[in-house]
C-alpha positions as CSV (number, residue, x, y, z in Angstrom):
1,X,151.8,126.0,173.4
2,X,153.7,129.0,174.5
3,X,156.2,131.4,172.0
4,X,153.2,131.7,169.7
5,X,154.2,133.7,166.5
6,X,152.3,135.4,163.3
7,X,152.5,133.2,160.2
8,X,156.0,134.3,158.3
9,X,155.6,135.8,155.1
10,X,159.0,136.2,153.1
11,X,158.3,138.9,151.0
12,X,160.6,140.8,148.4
13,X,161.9,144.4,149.1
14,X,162.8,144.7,145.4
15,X,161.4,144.7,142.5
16,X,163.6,144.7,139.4
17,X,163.4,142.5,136.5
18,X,166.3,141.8,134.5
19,X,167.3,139.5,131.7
20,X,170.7,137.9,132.0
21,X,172.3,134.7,131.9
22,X,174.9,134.6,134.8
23,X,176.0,131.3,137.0
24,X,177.1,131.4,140.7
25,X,178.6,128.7,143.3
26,X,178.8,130.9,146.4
27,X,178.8,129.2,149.6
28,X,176.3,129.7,152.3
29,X,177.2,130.5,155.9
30,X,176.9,127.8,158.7
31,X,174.5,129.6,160.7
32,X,171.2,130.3,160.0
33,X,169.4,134.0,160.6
34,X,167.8,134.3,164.1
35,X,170.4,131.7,165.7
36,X,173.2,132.0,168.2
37,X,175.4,129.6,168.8
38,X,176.0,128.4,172.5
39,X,178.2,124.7,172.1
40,X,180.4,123.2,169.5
41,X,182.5,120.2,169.6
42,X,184.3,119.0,167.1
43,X,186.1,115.8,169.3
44,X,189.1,117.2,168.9
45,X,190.5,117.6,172.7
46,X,190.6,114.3,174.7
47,X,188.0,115.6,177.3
48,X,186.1,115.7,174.5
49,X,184.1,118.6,174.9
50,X,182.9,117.6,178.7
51,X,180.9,114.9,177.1
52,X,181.2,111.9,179.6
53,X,180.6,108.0,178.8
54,X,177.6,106.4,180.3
55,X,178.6,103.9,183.2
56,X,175.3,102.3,183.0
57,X,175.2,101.3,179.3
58,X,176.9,98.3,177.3
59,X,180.1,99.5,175.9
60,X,181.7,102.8,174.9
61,X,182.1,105.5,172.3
62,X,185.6,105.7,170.6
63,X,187.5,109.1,169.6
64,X,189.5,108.5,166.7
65,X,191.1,110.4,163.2
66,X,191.9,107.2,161.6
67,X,189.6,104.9,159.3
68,X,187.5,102.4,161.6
69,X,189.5,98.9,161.3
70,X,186.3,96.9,159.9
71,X,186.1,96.9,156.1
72,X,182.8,97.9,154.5
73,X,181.5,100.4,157.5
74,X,182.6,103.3,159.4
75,X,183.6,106.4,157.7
76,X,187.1,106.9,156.5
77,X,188.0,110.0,158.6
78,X,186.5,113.2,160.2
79,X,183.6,115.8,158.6
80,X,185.2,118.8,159.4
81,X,187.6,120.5,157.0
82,X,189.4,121.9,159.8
83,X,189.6,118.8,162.3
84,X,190.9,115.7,162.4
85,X,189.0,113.4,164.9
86,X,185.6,112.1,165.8
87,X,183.1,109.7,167.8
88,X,182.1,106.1,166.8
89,X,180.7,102.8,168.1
90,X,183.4,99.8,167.0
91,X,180.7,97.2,166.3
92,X,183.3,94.5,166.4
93,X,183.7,95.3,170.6
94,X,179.3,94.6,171.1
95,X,176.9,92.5,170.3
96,X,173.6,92.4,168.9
97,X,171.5,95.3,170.2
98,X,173.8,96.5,172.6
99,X,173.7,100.2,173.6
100,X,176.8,102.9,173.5
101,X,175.7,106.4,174.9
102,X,177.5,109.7,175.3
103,X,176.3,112.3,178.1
104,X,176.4,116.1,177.0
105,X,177.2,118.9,179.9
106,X,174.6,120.3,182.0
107,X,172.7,123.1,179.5
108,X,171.0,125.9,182.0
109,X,167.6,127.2,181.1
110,X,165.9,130.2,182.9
111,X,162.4,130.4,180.7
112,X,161.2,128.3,177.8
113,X,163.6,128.3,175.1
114,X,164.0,127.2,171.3
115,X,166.5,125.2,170.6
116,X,168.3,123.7,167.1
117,X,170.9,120.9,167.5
118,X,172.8,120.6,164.2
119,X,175.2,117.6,163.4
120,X,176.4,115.2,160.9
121,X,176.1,111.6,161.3
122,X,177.3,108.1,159.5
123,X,176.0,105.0,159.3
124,X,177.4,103.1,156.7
125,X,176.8,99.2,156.6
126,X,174.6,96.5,155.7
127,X,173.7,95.6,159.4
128,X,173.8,99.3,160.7
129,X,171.8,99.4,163.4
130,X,170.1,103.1,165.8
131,X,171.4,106.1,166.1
132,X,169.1,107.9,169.0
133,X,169.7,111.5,170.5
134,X,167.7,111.7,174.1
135,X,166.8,115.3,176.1
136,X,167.5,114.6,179.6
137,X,165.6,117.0,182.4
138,X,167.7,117.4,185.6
139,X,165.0,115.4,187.7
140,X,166.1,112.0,185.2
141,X,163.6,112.0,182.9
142,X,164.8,111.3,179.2
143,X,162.4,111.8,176.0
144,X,163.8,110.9,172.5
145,X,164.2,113.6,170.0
146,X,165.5,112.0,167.2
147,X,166.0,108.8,165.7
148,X,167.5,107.3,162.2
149,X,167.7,103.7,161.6
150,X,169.7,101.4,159.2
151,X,172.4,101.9,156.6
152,X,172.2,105.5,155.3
153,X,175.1,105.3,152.8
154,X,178.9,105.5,152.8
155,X,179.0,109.9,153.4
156,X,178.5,112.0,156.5
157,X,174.9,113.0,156.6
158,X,173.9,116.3,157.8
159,X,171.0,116.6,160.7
160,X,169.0,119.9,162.3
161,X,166.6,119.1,164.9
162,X,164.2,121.6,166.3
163,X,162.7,121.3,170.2
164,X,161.8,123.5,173.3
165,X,163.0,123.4,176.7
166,X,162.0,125.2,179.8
167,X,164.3,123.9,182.4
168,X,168.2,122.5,182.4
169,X,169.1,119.6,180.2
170,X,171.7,117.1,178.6
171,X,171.8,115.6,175.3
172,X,172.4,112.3,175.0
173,X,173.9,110.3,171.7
174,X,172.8,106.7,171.6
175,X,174.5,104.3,169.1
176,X,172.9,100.8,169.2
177,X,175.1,97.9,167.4
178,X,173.5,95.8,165.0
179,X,173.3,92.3,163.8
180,X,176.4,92.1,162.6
181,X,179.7,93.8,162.9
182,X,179.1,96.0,159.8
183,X,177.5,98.7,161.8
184,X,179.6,101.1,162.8
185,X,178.1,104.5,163.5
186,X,179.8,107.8,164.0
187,X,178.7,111.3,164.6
188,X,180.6,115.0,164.4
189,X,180.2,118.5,164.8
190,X,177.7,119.0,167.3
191,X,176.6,122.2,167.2
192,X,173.4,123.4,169.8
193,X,171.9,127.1,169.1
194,X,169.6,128.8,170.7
195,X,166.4,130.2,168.4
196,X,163.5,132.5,167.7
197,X,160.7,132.0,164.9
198,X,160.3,132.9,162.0
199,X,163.5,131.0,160.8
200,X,164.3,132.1,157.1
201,X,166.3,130.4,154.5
202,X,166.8,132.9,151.4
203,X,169.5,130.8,150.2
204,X,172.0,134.4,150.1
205,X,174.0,133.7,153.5
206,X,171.8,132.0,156.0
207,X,170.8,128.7,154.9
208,X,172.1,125.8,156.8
209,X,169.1,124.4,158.5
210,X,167.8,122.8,155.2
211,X,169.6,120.0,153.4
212,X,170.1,117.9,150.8
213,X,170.5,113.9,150.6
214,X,169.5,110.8,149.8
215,X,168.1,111.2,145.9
216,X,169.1,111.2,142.3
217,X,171.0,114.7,142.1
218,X,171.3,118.0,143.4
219,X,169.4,121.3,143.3
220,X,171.7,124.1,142.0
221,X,172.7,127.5,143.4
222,X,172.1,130.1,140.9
223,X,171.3,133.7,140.1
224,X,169.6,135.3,137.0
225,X,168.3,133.6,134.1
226,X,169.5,129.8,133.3
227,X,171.2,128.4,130.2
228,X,167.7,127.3,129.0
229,X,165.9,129.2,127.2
230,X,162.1,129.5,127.6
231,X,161.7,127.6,131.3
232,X,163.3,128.9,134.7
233,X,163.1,132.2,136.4
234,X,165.2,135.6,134.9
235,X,165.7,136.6,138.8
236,X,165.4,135.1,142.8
237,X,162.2,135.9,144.6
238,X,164.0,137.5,147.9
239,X,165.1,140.8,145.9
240,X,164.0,140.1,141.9
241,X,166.9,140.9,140.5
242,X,170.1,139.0,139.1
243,X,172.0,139.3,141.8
244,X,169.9,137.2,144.4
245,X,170.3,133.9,144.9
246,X,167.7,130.7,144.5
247,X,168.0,126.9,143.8
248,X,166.5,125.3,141.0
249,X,166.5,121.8,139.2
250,X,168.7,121.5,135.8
251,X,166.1,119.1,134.4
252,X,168.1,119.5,130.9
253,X,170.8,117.6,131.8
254,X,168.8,114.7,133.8
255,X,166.7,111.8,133.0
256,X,163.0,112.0,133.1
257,X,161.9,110.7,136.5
258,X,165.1,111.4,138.7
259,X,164.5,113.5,141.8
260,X,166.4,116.4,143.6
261,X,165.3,116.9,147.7
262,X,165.4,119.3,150.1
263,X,165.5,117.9,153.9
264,X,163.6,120.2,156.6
265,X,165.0,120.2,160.4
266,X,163.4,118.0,162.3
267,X,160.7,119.2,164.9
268,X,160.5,117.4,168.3
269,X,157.4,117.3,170.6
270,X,158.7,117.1,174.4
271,X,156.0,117.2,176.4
272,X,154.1,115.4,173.7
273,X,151.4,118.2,173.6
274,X,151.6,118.8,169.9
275,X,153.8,120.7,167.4
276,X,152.4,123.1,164.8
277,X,154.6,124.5,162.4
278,X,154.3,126.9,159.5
279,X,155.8,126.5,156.6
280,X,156.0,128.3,153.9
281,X,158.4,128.8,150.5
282,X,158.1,130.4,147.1
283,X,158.5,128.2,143.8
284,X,159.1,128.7,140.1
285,X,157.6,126.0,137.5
286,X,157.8,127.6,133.9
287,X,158.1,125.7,130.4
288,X,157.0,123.4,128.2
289,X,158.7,119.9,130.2
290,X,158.0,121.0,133.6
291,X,157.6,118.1,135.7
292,X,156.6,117.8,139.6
293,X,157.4,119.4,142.9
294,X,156.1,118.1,145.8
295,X,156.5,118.3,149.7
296,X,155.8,115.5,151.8
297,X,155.1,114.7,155.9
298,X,157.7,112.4,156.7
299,X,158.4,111.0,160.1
300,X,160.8,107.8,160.7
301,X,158.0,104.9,159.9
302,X,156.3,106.9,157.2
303,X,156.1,109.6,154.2
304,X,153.0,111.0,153.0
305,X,152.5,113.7,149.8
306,X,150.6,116.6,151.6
307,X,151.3,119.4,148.5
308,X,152.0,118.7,144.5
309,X,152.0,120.8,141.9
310,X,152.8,119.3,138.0
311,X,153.4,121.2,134.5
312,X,154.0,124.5,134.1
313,X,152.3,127.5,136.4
314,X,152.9,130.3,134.6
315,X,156.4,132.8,134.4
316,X,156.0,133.6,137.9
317,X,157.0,133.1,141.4
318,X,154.1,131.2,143.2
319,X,153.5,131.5,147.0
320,X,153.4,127.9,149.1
321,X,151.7,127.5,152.6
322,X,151.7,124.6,154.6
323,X,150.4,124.4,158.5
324,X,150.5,121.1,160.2
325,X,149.9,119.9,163.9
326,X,151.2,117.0,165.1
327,X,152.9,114.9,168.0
328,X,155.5,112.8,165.9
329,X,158.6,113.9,165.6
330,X,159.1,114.7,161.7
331,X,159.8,117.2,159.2
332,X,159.1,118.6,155.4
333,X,160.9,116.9,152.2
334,X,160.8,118.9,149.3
335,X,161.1,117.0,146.2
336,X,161.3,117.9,142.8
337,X,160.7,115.4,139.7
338,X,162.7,116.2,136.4
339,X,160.7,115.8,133.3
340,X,161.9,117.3,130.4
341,X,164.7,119.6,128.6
342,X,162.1,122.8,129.2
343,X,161.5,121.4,132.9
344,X,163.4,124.0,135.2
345,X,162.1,123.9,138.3
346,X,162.7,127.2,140.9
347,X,162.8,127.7,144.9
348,X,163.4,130.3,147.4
349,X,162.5,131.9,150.5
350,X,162.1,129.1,152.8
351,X,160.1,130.2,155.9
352,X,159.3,128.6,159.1
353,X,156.9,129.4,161.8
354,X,155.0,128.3,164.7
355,X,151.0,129.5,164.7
356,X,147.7,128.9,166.4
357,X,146.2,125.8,165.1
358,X,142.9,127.2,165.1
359,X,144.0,129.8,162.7
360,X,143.9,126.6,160.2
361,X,140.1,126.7,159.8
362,X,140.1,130.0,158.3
363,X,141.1,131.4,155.4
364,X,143.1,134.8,156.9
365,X,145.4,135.6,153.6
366,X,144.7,138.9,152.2
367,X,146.5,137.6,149.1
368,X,144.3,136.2,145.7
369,X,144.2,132.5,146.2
370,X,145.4,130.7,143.2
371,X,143.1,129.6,140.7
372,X,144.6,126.4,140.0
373,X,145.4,124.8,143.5
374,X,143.7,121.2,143.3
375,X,140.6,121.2,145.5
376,X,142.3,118.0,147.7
377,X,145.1,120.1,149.0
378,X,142.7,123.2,149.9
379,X,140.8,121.4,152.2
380,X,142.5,119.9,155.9
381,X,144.0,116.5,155.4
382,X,144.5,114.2,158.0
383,X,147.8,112.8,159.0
384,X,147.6,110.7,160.8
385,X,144.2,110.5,162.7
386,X,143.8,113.5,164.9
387,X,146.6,115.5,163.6
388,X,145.6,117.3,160.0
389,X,147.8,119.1,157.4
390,X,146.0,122.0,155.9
391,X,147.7,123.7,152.1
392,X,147.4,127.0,150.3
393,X,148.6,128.5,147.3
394,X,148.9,131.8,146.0
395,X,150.2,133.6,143.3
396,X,153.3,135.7,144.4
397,X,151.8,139.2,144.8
398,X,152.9,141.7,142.4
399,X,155.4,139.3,140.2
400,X,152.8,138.9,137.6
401,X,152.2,142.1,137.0
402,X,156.5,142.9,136.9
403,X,156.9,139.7,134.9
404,X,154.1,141.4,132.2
405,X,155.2,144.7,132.2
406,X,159.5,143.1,131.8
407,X,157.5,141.1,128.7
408,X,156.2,144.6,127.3
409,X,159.2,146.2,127.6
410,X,161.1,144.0,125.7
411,X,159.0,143.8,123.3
412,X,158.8,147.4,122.8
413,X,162.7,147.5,122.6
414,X,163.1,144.7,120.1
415,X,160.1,146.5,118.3
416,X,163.0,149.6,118.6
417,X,166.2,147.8,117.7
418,X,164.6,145.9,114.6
419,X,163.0,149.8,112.9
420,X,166.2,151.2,113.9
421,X,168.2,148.2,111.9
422,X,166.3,148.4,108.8
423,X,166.5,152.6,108.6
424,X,170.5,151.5,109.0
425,X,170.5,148.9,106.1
426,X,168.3,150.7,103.8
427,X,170.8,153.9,103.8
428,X,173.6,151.0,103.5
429,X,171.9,150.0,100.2
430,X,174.1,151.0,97.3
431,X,174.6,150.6,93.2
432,X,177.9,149.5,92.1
433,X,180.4,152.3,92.3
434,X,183.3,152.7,89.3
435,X,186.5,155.1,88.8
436,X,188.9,155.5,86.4
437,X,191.6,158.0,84.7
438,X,190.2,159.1,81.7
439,X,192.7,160.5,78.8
440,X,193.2,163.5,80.6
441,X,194.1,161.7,83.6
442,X,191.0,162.6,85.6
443,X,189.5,160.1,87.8
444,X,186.0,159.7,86.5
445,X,183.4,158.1,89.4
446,X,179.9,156.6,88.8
447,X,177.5,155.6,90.9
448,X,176.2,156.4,94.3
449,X,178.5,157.3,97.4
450,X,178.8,156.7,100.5
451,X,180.4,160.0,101.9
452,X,179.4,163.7,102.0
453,X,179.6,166.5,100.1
454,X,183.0,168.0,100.0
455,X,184.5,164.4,102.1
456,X,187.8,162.7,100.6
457,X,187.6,159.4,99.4
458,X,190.7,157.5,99.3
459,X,191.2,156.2,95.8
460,X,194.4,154.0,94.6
461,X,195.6,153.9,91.0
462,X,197.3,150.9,89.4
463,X,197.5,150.5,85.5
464,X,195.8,153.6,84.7
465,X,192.6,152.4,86.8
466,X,191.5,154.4,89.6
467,X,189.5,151.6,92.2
468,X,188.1,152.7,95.7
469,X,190.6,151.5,98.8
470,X,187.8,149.6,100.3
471,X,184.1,149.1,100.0
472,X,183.6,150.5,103.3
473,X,184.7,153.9,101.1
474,X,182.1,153.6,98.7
475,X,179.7,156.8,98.3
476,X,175.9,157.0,99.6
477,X,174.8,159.6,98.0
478,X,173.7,159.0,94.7
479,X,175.6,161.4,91.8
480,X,175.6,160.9,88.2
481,X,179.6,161.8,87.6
482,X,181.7,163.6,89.3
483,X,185.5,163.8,88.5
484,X,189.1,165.4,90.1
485,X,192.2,166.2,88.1
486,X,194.9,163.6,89.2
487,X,198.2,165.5,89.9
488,X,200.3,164.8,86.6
489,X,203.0,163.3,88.3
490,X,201.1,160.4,89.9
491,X,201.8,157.1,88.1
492,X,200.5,153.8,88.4
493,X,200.4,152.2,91.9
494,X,200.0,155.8,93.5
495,X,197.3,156.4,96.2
496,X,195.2,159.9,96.1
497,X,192.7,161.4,97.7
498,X,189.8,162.8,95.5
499,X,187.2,165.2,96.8
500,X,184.1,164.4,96.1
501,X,181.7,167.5,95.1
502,X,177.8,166.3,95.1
503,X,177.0,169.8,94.3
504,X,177.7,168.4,90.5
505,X,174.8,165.7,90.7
């Protein structure tokens, strides 16, 4: 394997913690960090991007804007927001098993070269049948990078494949008809990008290579604390504060047993001399419902659980590794399994990698190894025979010791606030205050006060009874009587202001 890399380590470059409830729906960018983009085609100019028909296959692509003419398959119009047309295979034209292809232009490759091809695909129909995407070398050899078979529901489905090149190349899109006519297949937005490891996905503005599809509901974009109380994290993992980004899974509003995914790229093996990747992500499980997350192997034929964690691990961001070597084409799904109200479940920092698969017998973190990780996934698994998946996990290093010390320091503050309330209400505390005009028309109070020495108090005097404008007025400090000669002239209804004289107590 050439283009070897270190294994990629997201780690956080601040560390705050705050307590807040806030909400976001930002949008993340298209591109993904480390990427540059060297093709698009959106089908919208009739040379259609220099793609060119294949003269030796069975029938051709179409280039439309309009809703395919069958009922019940084909999508209704384009994928892009800003564009109007795209490619599919009218399976009413073929028959069974016959083959449409599209050639790409020549791509030209000076050294070995990492590649991502991003695009959305649709294959809706009860007889769908293969949607293929080839590499072809310059010497006529072809070797398939990706494949998806069948009816993948009535939406455009979102794609990222990963693969290495060291010499000029096409791409070639396959559609093959299926049994019947409800199988058209369209594809759009073909986007290729040229790449260097460690691709990062901190969910803030660079996030476009992972997806979601094909489950009960979605993971949601968030930062801060959530609306539940007592499970979820108060911050992200890339910069612990509240105004960092991370996904997590609303298990209070979801059924026990429903799942939310996460979709890898895809990574390709060209020369068919094996593929290892690193991967590695940061979760959150806190509370009293948590339910599961797990991550899976899948490839076309097959998906296999390779890392699970269930119930709560503790208010804390936990540390994920996952190293596997294989020559299948495949990719990581990230699933996670709602359980209860308390069940929030927390991701960020997705990190991917290439290493040395010897590195996998050894154990070269520096980091404390998590207690709790289940003796099955600490050891190398095999999947399938000859090709292995090995597992760590780790405690995040330095969140436990921030999340203890935020918990201490609340505590002390609340400790602060609740002495500093009672002082407050115990001076509040107060007998009931009188006044009234005696026969020399003085106004004569009783009682404690609630204003200084030598303060007015506004007093009003209706029916020859003197009464305290409101009971925020009333005195607080305590006197025994203290009385002011009323001016002579004041009559009932008048307002005056008496100045009270503790120095008489």
């Amino acid at each position: 394997m050439a283009g070897m890399h270190s294994v990629c380590i997201c780690l956080p470059v601040l560390a705050f913690l705050c307590l807040s409830l806030s909400w976001s729906t930002v949008k993340v960018n298209a591109q993904t960090e480390g990427t540059t983009s060297i093709f698009t085609c959106k089908f919208e100019t009739e040379d259609i991007c220099g793609f060119t028909q294949d003269t030796t296959d069975n029938f051709n692509w179409t280039r439309t804007s309009a809703e395919t003419p069958t009922k019940g398959t084909g999508p209704r119009k384009d994928h892009s927001s800003d564009g109007e047309y795209y490619m599919y295979i009218e399976a009413s034209d073929a028959k069974t098993a016959q083959k449409a292809r599209l050639i790409s232009p020549s791509f030209p490759v000076s050294s070995l070269q990492l590649y991502i091809l991003r695009f959305f695909y649709h294959m809706n129909g009860v007889t769908t049948g293969d949607l293929n995407i080839y590499i072809r070398y310059s010497e006529g050899r072809d070797g398939l990078l990706w494949t998806e078979i069948g009816h993948q529901g009535d939406m455009w489905n979102p794609s990222s494949l990963i693969f290495y090149a060291d010499e000029d190349f096409q791409l070639i899109l396959e559609a093959i008809r299926g049994y019947r006519q409800k199988s058209d297949i369209a594809i759009d937005d073909v986007v290729l990008y040229t790449a260097e490891y460690p691709l990062t996905c901190d969910f803030e503005s660079n996030c476009s290579l992972f997806d979601q599809k094909t489950d009960d509901f979605n993971w949601v974009l968030n930062t801060g604390s959530n609306a539940t109380l007592l499970t979820g994290p108060n911050n992200d993992h890339t910069y612990l504060n509240t105004t960092g980004h991370y996904y997590y899974l609303a298990a209070s509003a979801r059924d026990d047993g429903l799942t939310a995914r996460w979709f890898s790229p895809h990574f390709a093996d060209i020369n068919n001399d094996g593929i290892a990747v690193n991967f590695t992500f940061y979760y959150h499980m806190y509370g009293s419902g948590i339910g599961r997350l797990n991550v899976y192997f899948s490839t076309v034929d097959t998906e296999e659980l390779v890392w699970t964690r269930e119930g709560s691990q503790g208010n804390g961001w936990r540390y994920a590794e996952i190293n596997t070597f294989t020559t299948q084409t495949h990719q990581f799904v990230i699933e996670g399994v709602a359980n209860d109200f308390r069940g929030d479940i927390a991701i960020d920092d997705f990190c991917l990698d290439e290493y040395v698969p010897q590195e996998m017998t050894t154990n070269s973190g520096n980091e404390e190894m998590d207690t709790t990780v289940d003796t099955t996934f600490s050891q190398t698994k095999t999947v399938p025979s000859g090709e292995f998946v090995k597992v760590e996990d780790k405690l995040s290093p330095g969140i436990s010791a921030v999340t203890i010390g935020g918990i201490i320091i609340g505590a002390v503050v609340l400790i602060v606030i609740a002495i500093a309330l009672g002082v407050f209400l115990y001076k509040r505390r107060s007998k009931t205050s009188s006044a009234y005009l005696n026969e020399d028309r003085q106004v004569i109070v009783e009682g404690s006060t609630q204003v200084g020495p030598q303060q007015p108090v506004n007093i009003n005097v209706y029916d020859n009874v003197a009464k305290f404008q409101s009971d925020s007025e009333q005195p607080s400090t305590t006197v025994t009587k203290s009385t002011t000669d009323v001016n002579e002239n004041a009559g009932n209804d008048s307002h005056v202001t008496v100045l009270r004289d503790d120095s008489k107590a």
